[in-house]
C-alpha positions as CSV (number, residue, x, y, z in Angstrom):
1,X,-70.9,-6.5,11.7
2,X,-74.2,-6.5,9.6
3,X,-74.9,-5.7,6.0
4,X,-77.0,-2.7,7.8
5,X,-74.1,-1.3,9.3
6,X,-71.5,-1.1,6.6
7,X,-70.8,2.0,4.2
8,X,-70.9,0.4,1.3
9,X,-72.7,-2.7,-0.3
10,X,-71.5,-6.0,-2.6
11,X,-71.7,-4.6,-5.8
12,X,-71.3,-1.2,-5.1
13,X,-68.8,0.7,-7.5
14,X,-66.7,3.0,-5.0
15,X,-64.0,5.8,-5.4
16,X,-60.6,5.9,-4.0
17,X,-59.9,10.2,-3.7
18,X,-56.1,10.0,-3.5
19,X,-56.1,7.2,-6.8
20,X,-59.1,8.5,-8.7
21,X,-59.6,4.6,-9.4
22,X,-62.9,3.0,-9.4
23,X,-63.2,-0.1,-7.7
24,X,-66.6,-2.9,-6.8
25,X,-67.1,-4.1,-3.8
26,X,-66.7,-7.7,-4.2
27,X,-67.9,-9.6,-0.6
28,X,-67.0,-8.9,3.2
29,X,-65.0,-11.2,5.1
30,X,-62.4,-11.8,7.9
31,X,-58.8,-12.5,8.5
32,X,-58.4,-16.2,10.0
33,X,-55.6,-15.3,12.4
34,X,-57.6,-12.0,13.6
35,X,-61.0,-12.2,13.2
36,X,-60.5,-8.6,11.7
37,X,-63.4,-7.8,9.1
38,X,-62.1,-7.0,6.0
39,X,-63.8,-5.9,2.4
40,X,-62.7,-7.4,-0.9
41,X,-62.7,-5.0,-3.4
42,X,-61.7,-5.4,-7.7
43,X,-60.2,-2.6,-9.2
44,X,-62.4,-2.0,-12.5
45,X,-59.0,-0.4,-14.6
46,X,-57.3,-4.3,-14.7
47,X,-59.6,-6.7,-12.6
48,X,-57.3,-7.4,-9.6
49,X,-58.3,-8.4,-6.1
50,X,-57.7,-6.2,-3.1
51,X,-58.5,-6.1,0.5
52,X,-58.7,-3.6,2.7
53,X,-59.9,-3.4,7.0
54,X,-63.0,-1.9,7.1
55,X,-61.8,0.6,9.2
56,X,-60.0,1.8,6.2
57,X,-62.1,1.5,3.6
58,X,-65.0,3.4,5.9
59,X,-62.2,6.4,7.3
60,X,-62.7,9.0,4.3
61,X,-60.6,7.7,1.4
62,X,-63.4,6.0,-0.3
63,X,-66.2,7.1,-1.4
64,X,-69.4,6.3,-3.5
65,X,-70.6,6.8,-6.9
């Protein structure tokens, strides 16, 4: 997957609509065992480190700001 064809960019602050939290898209990347691409994301409230298939984060439950 290219830059071009993701939702949403490194840096990009994004919305989660169930949480109301803000989080920024850190980097893109992919799980070793699967090969799955994956964003890491930092929620802005307390600075912690998620990640998330990009299926997930692209399905509705995110969205930009």
């Amino acid at each position: 997957m290219t830059d071009k064809t993701r939702l949403f960019q490194q840096g990009q602050i994004v919305k989660h609509l169930k949480t109301g939290g803000f989080y920024r898209i850190l980097y893109y990347a992919k799980i070793e065992a699967t090969l799955d691409d994956v964003y890491v994301y930092e929620a802005l409230i307390n600075q912690t480190i998620w990640i998330r298939p990009v299926e997930e984060m692209e399905d509705g439950r995110f969205i930009p700001t």
